[in-house]
LOZA-90432 format. One line per field, with one value per residue (C-alpha): x, y, z. Coordinates in steps of 0.1 Angstrom, whole numbers. Layout:
BEGIN
c1 X, ...
c2 Y, ...
c3 Z, ...
//
This chain:
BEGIN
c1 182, 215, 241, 239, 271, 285, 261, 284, 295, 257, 241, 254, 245, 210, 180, 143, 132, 103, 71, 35, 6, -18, -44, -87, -108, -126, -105, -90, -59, -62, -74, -42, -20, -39, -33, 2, 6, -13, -39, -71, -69, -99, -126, -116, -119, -150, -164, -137, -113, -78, -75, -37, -7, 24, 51, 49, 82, 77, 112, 126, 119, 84, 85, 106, 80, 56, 70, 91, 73, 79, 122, 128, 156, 185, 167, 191, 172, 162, 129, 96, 88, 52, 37, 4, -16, -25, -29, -10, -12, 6, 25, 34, 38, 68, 97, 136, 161, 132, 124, 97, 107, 89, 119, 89, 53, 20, -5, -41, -66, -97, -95, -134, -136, -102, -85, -101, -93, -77, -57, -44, -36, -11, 1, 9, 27, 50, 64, 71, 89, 101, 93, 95, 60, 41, 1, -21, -49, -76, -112, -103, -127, -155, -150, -172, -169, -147, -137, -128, -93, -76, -43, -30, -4, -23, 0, -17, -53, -50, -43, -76, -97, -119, -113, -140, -124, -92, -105, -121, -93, -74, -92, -95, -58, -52, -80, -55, -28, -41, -48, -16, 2, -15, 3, 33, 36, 45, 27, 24, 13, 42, 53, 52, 82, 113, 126, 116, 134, 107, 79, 53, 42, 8, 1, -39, -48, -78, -75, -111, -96, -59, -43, -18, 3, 33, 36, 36, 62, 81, 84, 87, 112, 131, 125, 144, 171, 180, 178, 175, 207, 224, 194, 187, 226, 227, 247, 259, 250, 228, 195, 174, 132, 105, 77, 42, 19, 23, 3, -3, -7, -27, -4, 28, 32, 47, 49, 59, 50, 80, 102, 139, 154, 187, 213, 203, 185, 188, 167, 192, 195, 197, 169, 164, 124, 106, 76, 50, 82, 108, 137, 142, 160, 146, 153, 144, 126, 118, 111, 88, 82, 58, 58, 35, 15, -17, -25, -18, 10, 40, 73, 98, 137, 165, 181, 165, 183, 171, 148, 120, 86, 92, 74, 91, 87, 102, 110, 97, 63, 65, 49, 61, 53, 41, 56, 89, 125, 141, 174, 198, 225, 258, 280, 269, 236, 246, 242, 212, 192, 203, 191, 162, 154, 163, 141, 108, 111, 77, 82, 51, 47, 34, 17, 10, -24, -43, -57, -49, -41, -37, -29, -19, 10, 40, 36, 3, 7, 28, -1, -30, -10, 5, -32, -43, -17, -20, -58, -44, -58, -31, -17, -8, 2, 4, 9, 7, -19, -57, -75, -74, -95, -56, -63, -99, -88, -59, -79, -109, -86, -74, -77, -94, -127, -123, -90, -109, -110, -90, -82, -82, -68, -72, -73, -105, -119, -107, -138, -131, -125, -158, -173, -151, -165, -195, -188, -167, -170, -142, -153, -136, -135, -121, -122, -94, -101, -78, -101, -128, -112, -103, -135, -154, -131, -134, -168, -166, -139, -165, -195, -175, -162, -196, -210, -182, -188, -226, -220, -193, -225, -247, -224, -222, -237, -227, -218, -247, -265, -306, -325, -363, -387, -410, -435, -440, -450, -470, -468, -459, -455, -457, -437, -432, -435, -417, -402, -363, -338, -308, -280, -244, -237, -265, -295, -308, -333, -327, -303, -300, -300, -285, -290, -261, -262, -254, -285, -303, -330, -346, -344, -352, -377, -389, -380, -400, -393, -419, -448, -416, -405, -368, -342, -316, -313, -282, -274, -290, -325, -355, -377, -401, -391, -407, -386, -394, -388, -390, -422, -419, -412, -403, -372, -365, -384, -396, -365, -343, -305, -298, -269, -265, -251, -216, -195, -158, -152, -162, -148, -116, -128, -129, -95, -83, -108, -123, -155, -167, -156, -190, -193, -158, -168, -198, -178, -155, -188, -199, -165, -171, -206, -189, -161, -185, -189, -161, -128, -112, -141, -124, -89, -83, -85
c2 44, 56, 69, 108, 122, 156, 185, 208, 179, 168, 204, 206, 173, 170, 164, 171, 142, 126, 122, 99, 108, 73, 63, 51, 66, 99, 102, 136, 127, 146, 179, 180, 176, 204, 225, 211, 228, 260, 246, 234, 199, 182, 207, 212, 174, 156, 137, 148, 120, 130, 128, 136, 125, 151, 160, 191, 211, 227, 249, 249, 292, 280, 253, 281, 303, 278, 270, 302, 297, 260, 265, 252, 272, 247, 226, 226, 203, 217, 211, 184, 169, 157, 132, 146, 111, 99, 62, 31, 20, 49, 46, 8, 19, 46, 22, 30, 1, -23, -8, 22, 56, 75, 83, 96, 89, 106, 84, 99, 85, 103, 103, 101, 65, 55, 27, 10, -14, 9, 22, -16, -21, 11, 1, -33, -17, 12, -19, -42, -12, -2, 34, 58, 72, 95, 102, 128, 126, 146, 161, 172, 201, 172, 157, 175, 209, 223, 256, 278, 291, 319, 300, 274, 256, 229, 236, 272, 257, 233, 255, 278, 248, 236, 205, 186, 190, 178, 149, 136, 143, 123, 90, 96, 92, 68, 48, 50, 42, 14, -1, 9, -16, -45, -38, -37, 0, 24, 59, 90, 124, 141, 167, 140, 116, 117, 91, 96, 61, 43, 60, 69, 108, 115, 149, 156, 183, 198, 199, 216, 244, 244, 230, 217, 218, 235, 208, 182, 201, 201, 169, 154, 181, 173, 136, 137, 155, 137, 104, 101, 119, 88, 79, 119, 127, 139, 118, 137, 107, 97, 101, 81, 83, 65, 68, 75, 86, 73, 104, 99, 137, 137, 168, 160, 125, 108, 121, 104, 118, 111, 115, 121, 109, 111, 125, 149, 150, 171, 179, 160, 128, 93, 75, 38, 27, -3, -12, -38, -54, -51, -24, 4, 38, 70, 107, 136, 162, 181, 189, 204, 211, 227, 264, 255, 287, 264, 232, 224, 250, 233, 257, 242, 236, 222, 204, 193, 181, 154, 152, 169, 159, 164, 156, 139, 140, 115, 111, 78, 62, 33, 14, 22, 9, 32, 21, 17, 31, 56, 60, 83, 63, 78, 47, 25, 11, -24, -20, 6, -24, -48, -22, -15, -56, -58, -31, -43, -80, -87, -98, -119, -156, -172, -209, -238, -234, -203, -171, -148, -111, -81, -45, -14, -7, -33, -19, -23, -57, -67, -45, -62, -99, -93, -88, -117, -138, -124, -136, -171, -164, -184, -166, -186, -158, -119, -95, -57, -46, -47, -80, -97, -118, -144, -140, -154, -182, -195, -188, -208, -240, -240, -278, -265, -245, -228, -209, -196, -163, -127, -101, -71, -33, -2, -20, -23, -55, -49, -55, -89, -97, -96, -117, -142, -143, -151, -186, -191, -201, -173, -152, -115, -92, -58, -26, 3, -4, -33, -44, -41, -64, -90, -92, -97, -121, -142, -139, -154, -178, -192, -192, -212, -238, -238, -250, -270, -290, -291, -306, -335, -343, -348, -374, -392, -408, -388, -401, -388, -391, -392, -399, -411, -385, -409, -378, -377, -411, -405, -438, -471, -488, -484, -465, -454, -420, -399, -371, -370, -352, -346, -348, -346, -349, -344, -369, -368, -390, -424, -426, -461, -462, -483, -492, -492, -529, -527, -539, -524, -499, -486, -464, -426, -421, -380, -351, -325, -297, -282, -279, -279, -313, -311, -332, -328, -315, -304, -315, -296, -302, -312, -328, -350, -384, -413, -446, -473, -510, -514, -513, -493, -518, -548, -538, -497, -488, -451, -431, -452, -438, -447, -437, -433, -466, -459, -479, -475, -452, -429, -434, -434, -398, -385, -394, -372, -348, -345, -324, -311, -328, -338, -363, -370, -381, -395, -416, -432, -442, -458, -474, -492, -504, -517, -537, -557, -581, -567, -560, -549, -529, -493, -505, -515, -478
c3 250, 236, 254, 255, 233, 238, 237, 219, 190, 186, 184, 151, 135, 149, 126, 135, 150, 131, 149, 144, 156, 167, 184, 185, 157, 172, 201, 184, 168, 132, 156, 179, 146, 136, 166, 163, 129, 135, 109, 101, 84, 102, 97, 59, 50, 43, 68, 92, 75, 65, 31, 28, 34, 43, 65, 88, 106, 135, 136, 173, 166, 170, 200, 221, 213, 224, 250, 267, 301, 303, 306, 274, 262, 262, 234, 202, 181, 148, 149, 150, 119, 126, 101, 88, 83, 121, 125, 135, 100, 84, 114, 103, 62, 72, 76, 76, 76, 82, 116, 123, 100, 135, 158, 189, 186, 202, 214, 216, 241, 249, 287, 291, 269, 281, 261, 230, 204, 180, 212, 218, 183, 181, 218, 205, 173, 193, 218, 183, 173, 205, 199, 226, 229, 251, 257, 249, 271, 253, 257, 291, 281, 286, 321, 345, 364, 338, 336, 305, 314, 285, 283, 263, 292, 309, 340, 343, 333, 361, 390, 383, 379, 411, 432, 418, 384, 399, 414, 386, 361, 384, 384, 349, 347, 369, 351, 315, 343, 355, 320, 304, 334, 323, 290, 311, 307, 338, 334, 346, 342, 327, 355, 382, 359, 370, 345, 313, 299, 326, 323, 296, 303, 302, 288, 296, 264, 250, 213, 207, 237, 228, 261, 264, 233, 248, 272, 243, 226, 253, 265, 230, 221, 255, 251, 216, 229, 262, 252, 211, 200, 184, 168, 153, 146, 110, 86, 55, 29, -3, 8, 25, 23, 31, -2, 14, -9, -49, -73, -106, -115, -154, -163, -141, -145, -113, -78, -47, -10, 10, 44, 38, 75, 65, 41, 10, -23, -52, -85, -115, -84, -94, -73, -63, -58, -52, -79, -85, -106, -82, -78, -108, -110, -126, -123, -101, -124, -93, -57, -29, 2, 21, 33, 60, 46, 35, 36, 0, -2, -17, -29, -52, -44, -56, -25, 5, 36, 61, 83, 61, 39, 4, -29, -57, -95, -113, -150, -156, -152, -130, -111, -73, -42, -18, 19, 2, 5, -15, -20, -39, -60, -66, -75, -59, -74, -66, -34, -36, -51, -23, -1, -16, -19, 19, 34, 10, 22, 39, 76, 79, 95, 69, 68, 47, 53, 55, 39, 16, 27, 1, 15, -2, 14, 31, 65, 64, 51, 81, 107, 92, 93, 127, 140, 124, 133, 175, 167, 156, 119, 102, 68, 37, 11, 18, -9, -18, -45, -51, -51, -87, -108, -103, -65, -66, -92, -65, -34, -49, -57, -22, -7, 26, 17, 50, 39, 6, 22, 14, 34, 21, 37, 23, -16, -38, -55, -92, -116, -132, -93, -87, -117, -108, -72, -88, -99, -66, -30, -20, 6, 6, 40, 30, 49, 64, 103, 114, 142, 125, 97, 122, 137, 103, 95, 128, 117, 80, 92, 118, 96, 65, 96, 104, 70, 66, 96, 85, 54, 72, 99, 64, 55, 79, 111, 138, 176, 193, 226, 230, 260, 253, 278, 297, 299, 257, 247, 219, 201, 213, 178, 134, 142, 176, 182, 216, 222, 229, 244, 221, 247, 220, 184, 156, 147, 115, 95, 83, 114, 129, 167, 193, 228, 258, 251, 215, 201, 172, 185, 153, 129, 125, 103, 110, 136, 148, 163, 177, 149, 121, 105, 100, 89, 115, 150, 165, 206, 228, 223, 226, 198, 186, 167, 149, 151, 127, 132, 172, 193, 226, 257, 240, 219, 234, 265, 283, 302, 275, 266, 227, 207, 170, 155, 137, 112, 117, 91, 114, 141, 113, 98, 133, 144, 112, 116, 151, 156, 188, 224, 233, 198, 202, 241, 226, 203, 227, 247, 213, 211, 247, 238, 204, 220, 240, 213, 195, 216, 188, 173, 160, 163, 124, 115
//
């Protein structure tokens, strides 16, 4: 944390600190913004999905208001500014100098479910970020022997509740507690921290009851203050936004939802972006904010200072990248553009071989690649935009048909995408939950190894292992007939067998399994097989171990490409039985 200046020099040049909300699908984190706000976001949009992307100030009039009972009244911050999307992703898109545009963040985790994937993923994003974060434990209103208490400060709710709603609100807590440290996070619930710069507070709210709030406020707004002042000194300088939201407006033209976190910006501005193209400059035709009276509320200004949402209309239709900076240019557009170059560079570990990933914004290009990459789903190329007829045409020349397979967040499969999928192999996973994403594409990844590895096994004799069961003789001869165990590997017809010793034991002329005649069967197993060319106890014999005869070509394809360990184990058994007559049997390979 940075060192804490002078109260009296800093008071003056404070900014509101900027704050995201993130945190598990459901577990309430659009209905605490709204509480936050003093609106009503969540129930207005369909589906209970926010549809909008804004910037909310809560003025420190408000928070003292909010929080007069709590001893609050040293704070000289100038307010909250709350980002209205929730997520980790939006989180991940609002970027300042290449780090995270959020200068706090509230992490929302229903205390009944506890922690859940969506909850790891934004855990994992606030520590790459190294964002100071605290918890709102919500839907206390649902753990049993709860009382409805007329106040809206948890610490008054608490003391009229009884015991057994204590207790268990307790082992609820320690339960997220206990999590959170194997994460290698020390927690508690807020009014029990002495050290805020060790400790994540836990803040147990009821957004559906409004509890709680005040205590958010305060600790955020007390966080900010204490320990953030560096970080949230006001610099009187060209501004400096983060784009959130590109419109096209029919009548308008161009606007662009945006943070300014530092400096100013005026109607008449020179502004740097970042498009499809790389970095341009247009004009500022005019600017908004919101009154906070409305959701969709916006009053026009002609100069806005940081740290506050704003919307943007340019002069010129371009192409911009939403996730990207903004910056005013004065005289200095040469190094405006380096800037703007710098912050949009993609921080992604790419590979030589790998997938394709496509997302709508950078930051959640990097989110959707990071988890990839933690799930060791190499990335060969990552890029912001929809998914293109060009994608499917490289991805489908790919050497490796396992790699022919794009990721795709938050974009949509353009048209002449998808009738060029139809003459392809590419396989496409899109969707706008990360985990979900990565799952499905663990999924596809395995199936297309799957098939690929099939189709290897179909050309070729695999090392396999059968053991002839004494009790299913069925024929002894023309051709011999017995059932099998399929210990490793993969028989298939027109197989040519072996015995320990080396010597020819047939070959496989049909498999059955069970009343079905097939043309393979994978290890483990048990079948029925007819074997042409021996008769049984002269040339193979009951209880018998055979293997499937190899040439070494495969045992050279399988030293490049090795399939499972129990043929590569079989193989090196084949290997011995080879070099009996052969000591140097697989060695010229």
């Amino acid at each position: 944390m940075a060192t804490k200046s002078s109260t009296s020099q800093a008071a003056s040049k404070l900014r509101q600190p900027i704050v995201c909300v993130l945190g598990h699908v459901d577990h309430g984190k659009t209905t605490l913004l709204d509480l936050i706000r003093g609106t009503s976001v969540a129930s207005k949009e369909p589906g209970g999905i926010t549809q909008r992307i804004a910037a909310t100030t809560v003025d420190i009039s408000t928070i003292l208001k909010e929080t007069e009972k709590l001893n609050t009244k040293g704070l000289k911050i100038p307010g909250l500014l709350f980002i209205d999307t929730p997520g980790h992703v939006a989180f991940s898109n609002m970027r300042a100098r290449g780090g995270a545009l959020a200068d706090l963040a509230i992490l929302v985790i229903d205390i009944n479910e506890g922690i859940m994937p969506q909850t790891v993923e934004s855990i994992d994003i606030l520590k790459k970020f190294k964002t100071p974060f605290i918890i709102a434990a919500n839907k206390i209103d649902l753990i049993p022997f709860f009382t409805d208490v007329k106040t809206t400060l948890f610490t008054e709710f608490i003391r009229k509740q009884r015991p057994e709603y204590v207790n268990e609100l307790e082992n609820r807590i320690y339960n997220i507690m206990n999590k959170l440290y194997e994460f290698g996070l020390n927690s508690d619930r807020f009014d029990r921290i002495s050290d805020f710069t060790k400790t994540v507070a836990i803040v147990p709210v009821s957004a559906k009851k409004n509890i709680g709030v005040p205590e958010i406020l305060m600790v955020l707004a007390g966080l900010a203050q204490r320990f953030l002042e560096r970080e949230i000194e006001y610099k009187d300088i060209n501004g400096h936004a983060t784009i959130i939201e590109v419109r096209k407006e029919e009548s308008a033209g161009i606007t662009l939802d945006a943070v300014l976190y530092q400096g100013t910006i005026s109607v008449g501005d020179t502004i740097a972006v970042n498009t499809k193209n790389g970095p341009a400059v247009t004009k500022v035709k005019a600017l908004f904010v919101n009154t906070g009276k409305g959701q969709r509320s916006l009053k026009e200004v002609k100069r806005v200072s940081a740290a506050e949402g704003i919307r943007v209309l340019i002069s010129d239709k371009i192409d911009v990248m939403s996730g990207s900076p903004m910056i005013v240019v004065n005289d200095n557009l040469d190094q405006v553009m380096r800037e703007i170059e710098e912050e949009s560079k993609v921080d992604i570990k790419l590979d030589e071989n790998g997938i394709y990933v496509k997302a709508e914004a950078i930051g959640s290009l990097e989110a959707i690649s990071y988890e990839l990459n933690k799930e060791g789903i190499k990335i060969r190329q990552a890029q912001v935009g929809d998914i293109t007829k060009r994608d499917i045409m490289d991805v489908s020349t790919l050497s490796d048909p396992v790699n022919r397979v794009i990721v795709g967040f938050n974009v949509s499969v353009l048209p002449e995408a998808k009738d060029a999928m139809a003459s392809s192999d590419v396989s496409i996973v899109t969707g706008d939950i990360i985990y979900k994403i990565v799952e499905d594409t663990q999924k596809v990844l395995e199936e297309r190894n799957k098939m690929l590895l099939q189709g290897r096994k179909m050309s070729m004799p695999v090392p396999s292992r059968i053991r002839i069961l004494p009790q299913y003789i069925f024929r002894a001869s023309k051709p011999v007939i017995v059932g099998v165990r399929v210990e490793t590997g993969q028989i298939k017809v027109g197989d040519n067998l072996i015995r320990g010793d080396g010597k020819y034991a047939g070959t496989i002329k049909s498999i059955r399994n069970e009343d079905i005649s097939v043309r393979f069967q994978d290890a483990p197993a048990e079948v029925a097989v007819a074997i042409d060319n021996v008769t049984l106890n002269r040339q193979i014999f009951p209880d018998d171990v055979l293997y499937v005869d190899i040439t070494e070509n495969v045992v050279k394809e399988l030293r490049k490409s090795p399939m499972e360990k129990d043929i590569m184990d079989t193989l090196e058994e084949i290997i011995k039985i080879k070099r009996k007559e052969n000591p140097f049997w697989g060695t010229r390979v």
